[in-house]
C-alpha positions as CSV (number, residue, x, y, z in Angstrom):
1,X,44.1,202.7,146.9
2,X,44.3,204.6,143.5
3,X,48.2,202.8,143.2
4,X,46.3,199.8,143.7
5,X,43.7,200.5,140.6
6,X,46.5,201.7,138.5
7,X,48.7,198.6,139.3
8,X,46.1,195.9,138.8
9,X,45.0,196.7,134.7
10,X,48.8,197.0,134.1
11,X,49.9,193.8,135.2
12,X,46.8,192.6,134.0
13,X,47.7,194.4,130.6
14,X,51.5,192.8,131.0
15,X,50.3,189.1,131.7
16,X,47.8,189.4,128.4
17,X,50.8,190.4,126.1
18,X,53.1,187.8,127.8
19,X,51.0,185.4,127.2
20,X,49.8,186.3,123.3
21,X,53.6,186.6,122.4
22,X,54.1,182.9,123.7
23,X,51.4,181.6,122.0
24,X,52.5,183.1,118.3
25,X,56.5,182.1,119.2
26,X,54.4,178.6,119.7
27,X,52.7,178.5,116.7
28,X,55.8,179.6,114.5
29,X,57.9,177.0,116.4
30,X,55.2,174.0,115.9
31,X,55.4,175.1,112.3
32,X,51.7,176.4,112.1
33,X,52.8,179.6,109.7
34,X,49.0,181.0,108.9
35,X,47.9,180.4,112.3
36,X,50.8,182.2,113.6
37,X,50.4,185.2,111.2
38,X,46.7,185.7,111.6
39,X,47.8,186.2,114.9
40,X,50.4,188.8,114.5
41,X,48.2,190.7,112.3
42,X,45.5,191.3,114.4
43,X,48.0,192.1,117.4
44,X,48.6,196.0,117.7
45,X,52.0,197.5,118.8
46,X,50.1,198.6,121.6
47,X,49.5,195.0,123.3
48,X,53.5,193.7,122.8
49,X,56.4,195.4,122.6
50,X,57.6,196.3,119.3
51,X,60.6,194.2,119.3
52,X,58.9,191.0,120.2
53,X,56.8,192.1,116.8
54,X,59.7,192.5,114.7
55,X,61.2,189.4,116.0
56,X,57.6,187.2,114.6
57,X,57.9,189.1,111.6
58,X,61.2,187.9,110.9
59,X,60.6,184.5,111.7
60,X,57.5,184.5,109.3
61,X,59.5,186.8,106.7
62,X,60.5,184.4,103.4
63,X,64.0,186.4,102.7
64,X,67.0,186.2,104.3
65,X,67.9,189.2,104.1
66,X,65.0,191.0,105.0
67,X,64.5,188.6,108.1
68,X,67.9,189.7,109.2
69,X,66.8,193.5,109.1
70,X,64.0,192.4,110.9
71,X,66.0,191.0,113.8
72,X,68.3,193.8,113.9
73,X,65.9,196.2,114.1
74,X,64.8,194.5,117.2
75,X,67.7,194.2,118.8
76,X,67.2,198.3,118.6
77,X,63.8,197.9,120.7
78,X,62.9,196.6,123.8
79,X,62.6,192.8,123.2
80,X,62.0,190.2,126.0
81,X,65.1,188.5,127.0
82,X,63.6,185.0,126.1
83,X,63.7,186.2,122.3
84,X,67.0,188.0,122.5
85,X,69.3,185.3,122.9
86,X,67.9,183.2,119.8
87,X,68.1,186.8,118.0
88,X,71.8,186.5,118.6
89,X,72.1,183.3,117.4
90,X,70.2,183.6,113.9
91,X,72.2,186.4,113.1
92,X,75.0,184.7,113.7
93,X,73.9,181.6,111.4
94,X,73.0,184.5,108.9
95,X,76.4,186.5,108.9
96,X,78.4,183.8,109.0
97,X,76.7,182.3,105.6
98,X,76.6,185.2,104.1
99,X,80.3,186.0,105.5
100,X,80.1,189.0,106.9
101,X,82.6,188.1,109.6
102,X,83.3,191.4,111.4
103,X,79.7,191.4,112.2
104,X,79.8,187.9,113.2
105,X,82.6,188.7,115.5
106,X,80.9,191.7,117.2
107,X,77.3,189.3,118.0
108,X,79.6,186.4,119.1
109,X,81.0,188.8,121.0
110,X,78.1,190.7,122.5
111,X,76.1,187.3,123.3
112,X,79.2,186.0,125.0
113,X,79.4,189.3,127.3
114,X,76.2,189.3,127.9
115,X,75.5,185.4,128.6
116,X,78.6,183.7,129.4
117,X,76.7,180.2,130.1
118,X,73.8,180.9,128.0
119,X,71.7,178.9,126.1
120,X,73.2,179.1,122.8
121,X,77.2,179.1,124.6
122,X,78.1,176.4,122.5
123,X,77.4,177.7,119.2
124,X,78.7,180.8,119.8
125,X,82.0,179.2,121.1
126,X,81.8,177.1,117.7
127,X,81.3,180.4,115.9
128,X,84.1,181.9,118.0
129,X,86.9,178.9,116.5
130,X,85.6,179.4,112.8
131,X,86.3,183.0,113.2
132,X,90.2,182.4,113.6
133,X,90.0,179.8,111.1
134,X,88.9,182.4,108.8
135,X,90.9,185.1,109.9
136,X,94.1,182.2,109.7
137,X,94.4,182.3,113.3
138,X,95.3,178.8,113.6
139,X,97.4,178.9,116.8
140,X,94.8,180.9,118.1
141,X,91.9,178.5,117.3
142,X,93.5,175.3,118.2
143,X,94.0,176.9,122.2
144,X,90.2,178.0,121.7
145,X,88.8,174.4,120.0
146,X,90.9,172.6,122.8
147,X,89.3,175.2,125.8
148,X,85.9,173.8,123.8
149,X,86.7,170.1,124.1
150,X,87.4,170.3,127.9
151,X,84.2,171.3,128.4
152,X,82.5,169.6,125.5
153,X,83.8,165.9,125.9
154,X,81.1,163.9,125.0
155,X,78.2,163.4,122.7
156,X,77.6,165.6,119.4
157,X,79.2,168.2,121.1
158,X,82.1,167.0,121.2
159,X,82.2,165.5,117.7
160,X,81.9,168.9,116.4
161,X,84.6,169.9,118.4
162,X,86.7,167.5,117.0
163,X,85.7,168.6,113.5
164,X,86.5,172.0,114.1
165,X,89.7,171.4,115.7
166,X,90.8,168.8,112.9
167,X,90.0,171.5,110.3
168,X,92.4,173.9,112.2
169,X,95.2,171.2,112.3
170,X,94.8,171.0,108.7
171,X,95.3,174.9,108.0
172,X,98.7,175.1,110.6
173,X,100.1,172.2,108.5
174,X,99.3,169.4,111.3
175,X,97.8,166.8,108.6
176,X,99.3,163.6,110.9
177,X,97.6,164.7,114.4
178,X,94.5,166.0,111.9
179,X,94.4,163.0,110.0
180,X,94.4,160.7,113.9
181,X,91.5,162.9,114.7
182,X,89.1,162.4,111.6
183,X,89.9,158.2,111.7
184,X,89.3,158.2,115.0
185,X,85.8,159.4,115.0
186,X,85.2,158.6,111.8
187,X,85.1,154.9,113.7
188,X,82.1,156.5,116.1
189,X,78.8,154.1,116.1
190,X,76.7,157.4,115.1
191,X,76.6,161.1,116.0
192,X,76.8,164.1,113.5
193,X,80.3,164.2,112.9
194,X,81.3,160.7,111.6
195,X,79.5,161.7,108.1
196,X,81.9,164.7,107.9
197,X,84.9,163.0,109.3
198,X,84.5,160.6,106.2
199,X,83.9,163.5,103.6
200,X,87.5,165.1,105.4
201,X,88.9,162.0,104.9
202,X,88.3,161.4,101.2
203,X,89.0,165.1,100.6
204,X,92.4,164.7,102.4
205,X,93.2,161.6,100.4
206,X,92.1,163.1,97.2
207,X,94.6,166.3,97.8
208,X,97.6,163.3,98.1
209,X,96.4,161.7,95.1
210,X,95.7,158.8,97.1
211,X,93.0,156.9,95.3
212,X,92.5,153.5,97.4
213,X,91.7,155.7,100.3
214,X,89.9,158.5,98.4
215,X,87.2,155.2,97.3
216,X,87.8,153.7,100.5
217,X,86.4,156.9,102.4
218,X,83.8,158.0,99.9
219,X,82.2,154.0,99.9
220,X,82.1,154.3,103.8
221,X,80.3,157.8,103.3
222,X,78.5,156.4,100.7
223,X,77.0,153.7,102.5
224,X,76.5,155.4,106.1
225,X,75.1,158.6,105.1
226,X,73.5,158.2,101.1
227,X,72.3,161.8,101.2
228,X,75.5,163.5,102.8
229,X,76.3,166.6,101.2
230,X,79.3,166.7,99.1
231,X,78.9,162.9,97.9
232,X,78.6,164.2,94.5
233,X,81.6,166.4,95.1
234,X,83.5,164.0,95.6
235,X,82.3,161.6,92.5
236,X,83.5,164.4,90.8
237,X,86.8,165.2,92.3
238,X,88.0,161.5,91.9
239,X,86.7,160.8,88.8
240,X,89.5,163.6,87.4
241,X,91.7,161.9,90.2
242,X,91.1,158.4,88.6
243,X,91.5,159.1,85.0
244,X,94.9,160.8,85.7
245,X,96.1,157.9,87.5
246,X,95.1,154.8,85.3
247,X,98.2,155.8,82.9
248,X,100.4,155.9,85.9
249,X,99.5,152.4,87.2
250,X,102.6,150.4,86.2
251,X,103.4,148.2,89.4
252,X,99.9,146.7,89.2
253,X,100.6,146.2,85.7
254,X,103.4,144.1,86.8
255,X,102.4,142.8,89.5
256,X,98.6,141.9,89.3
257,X,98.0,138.0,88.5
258,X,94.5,139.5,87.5
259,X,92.2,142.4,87.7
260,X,88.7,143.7,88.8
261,X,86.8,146.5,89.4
262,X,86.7,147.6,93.1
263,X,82.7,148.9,93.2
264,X,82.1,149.1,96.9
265,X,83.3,148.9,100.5
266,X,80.8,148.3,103.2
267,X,80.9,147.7,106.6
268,X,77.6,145.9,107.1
269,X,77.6,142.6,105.1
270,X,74.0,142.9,103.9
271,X,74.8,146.5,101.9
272,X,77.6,144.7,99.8
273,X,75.2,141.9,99.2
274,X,72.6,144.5,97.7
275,X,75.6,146.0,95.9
276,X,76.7,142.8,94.3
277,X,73.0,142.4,93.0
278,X,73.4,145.7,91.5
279,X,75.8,144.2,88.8
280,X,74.5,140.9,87.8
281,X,73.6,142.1,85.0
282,X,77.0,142.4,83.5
283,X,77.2,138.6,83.6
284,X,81.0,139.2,85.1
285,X,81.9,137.1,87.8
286,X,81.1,138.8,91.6
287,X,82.9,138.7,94.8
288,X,82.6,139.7,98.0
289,X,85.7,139.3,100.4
290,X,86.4,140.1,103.4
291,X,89.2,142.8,104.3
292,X,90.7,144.1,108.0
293,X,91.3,147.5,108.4
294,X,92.9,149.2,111.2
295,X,91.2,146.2,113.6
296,X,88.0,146.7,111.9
297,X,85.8,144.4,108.8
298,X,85.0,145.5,105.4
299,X,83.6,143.8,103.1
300,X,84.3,144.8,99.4
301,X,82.6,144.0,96.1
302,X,84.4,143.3,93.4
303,X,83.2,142.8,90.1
304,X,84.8,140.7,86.9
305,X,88.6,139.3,86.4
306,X,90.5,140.5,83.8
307,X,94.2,139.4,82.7
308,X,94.7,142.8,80.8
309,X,94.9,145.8,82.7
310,X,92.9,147.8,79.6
311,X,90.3,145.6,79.4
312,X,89.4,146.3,83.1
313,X,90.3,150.0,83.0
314,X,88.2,150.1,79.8
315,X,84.9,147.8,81.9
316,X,85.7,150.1,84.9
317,X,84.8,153.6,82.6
318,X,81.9,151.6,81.4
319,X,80.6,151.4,84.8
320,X,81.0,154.5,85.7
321,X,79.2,156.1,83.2
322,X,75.7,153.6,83.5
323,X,76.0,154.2,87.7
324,X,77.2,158.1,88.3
325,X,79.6,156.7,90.6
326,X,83.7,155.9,91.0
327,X,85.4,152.8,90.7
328,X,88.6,151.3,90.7
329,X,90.8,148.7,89.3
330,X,92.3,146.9,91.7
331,X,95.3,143.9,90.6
332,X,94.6,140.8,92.7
């Protein structure tokens, strides 16, 4: 009978700070930030363990790297199990941006032993391939990405996994298979890896001093994904690209009846109609035609004809300059 009394007001006591701890991980996670640290500041040690504490702290806590103390200091406690996976997790984010990547390696490592089909297993796997990409581990990476994508074979997954492995290709010297992989998704409907499949792609055509394709890619970017990060990277990088190569353009000198400017290339009809309207004001003449690539439609915009290559070159840096952007000459 006195078990019975003692028993009762603990799991009474346990239930009380199970359910307070829910309700400020709730709050924090609707986004509800004052609500959630009233709440922690009027909860003693005494009603939830000291981890799960530490744990709201450091999702309330403005600084990295305080937050990250935060967490570790938790993982030193006794924090509930629900909490100690995402703990994992956001340290990993954390280590691996600020790239410490022996400490990356040990939490990958420790949530992997720990939860081999947990919730967070992809990411960790993810973090697990970047790890020998870092450490140059190609051959070693390219065996783990393709372990990912036979069990990651669909959906955004799996374009990540393609990312990844691509990426690897492209640091063991694979740039053919690498290069199949990003135009292959790169052709994908949606999902979160055609936008970096495109930036790949210009980058790659940019290091071969490609410039048709390094336009080509950055337009498609350009038009899928307008706030992508690395657009104006790549403005940059082929705008040193382009000047270099309009002194070296000598068979479209030759061969070129005329020339325009290349300003866009679109894959939806209506976005290179909006692009044409964008240069009216030039009073040059503007055309939109039609081009096949690799079994699939384009339409590009192309603005003004020209029978000296200079004139166009000089109309083309004009451009430029009044829209932030890259163009080309094209002979036609």
């Amino acid at each position: 009978m006195k078990l019975a009394r003692f028993i009762f007001p603990v799991l009474l006591w346990s239930l009380a700070s199970s359910a307070c701890a829910d309700n400020i991980y709730s709050l924090i996670r609707q986004g509800r930030l004052k609500e959630a640290a009233d709440s922690l500041s009027g909860v003693s040690t005494a009603s939830t363990r000291d981890g799960n504490l530490l744990f709201f702290r450091s999702l309330l806590e403005e600084n990295a790297d305080r937050a990250a103390q935060l967490m570790e200091a938790a993982l030193k406690t006794s924090v509930a199990a629900v909490y100690r996976q995402e703990i994992y997790y956001r340290l990993a984010q954390y280590n691996f941006l600020a790239g410490d990547y022996t400490r990356l390696a040990q939490l990958v490592s420790e949530y992997r032993a720990f939860w081999e089909a947990g919730k967070y297993r992809q990411e960790m796997l993810r973090f697990s391939i970047l790890i020998d990409e870092r450490n140059r581990a190609y051959d070693a990476g390219i065996r783990q990405a393709d372990r990912y994508l036979l069990e990651y074979n669909s959906g955004s997954a799996y374009q990540w996994g393609i990312i990844d492995k691509a990426r690897l290709m492209r640091g063991f010297d694979k740039n053919v298979a690498a290069h199949r992989l990003l135009r292959g998704l790169s052709r994908e409907k949606s999902g979160p890896g055609v936008a970096p499949a495109l930036y790949l792609l210009a980058t790659e055509a940019i290091a071969e001093k490609n410039t048709d394709n390094a336009v080509f890619y950055y337009n498609l970017l350009r038009e899928g994904y307008p706030a992508a990060v690395g657009l104006e990277t790549l403005v940059s990088r082929m705008g040193v690209l382009s000047h270099a190569l309009d002194d070296d353009n000598q068979a479209e000198r030759i061969t070129g009846t005329y020339y325009s400017v290349q300003v866009g290339v679109f894959s939806v009809k209506g976005n290179a109609n909006r692009q044409a309207d964008m240069f009216k004001a030039y009073d040059r003449k503007i055309e939109i035609k039609q081009k096949k690539i690799s079994d699939v439609k384009y339409h590009v915009v192309y603005v003004g004809r020209f029978t000296n290559y200079e004139e166009a070159r000089k109309f083309k840096t004009m451009l430029e300059a009044n829209h932030n952007e890259v163009y080309q000459v094209v002979a036609r």
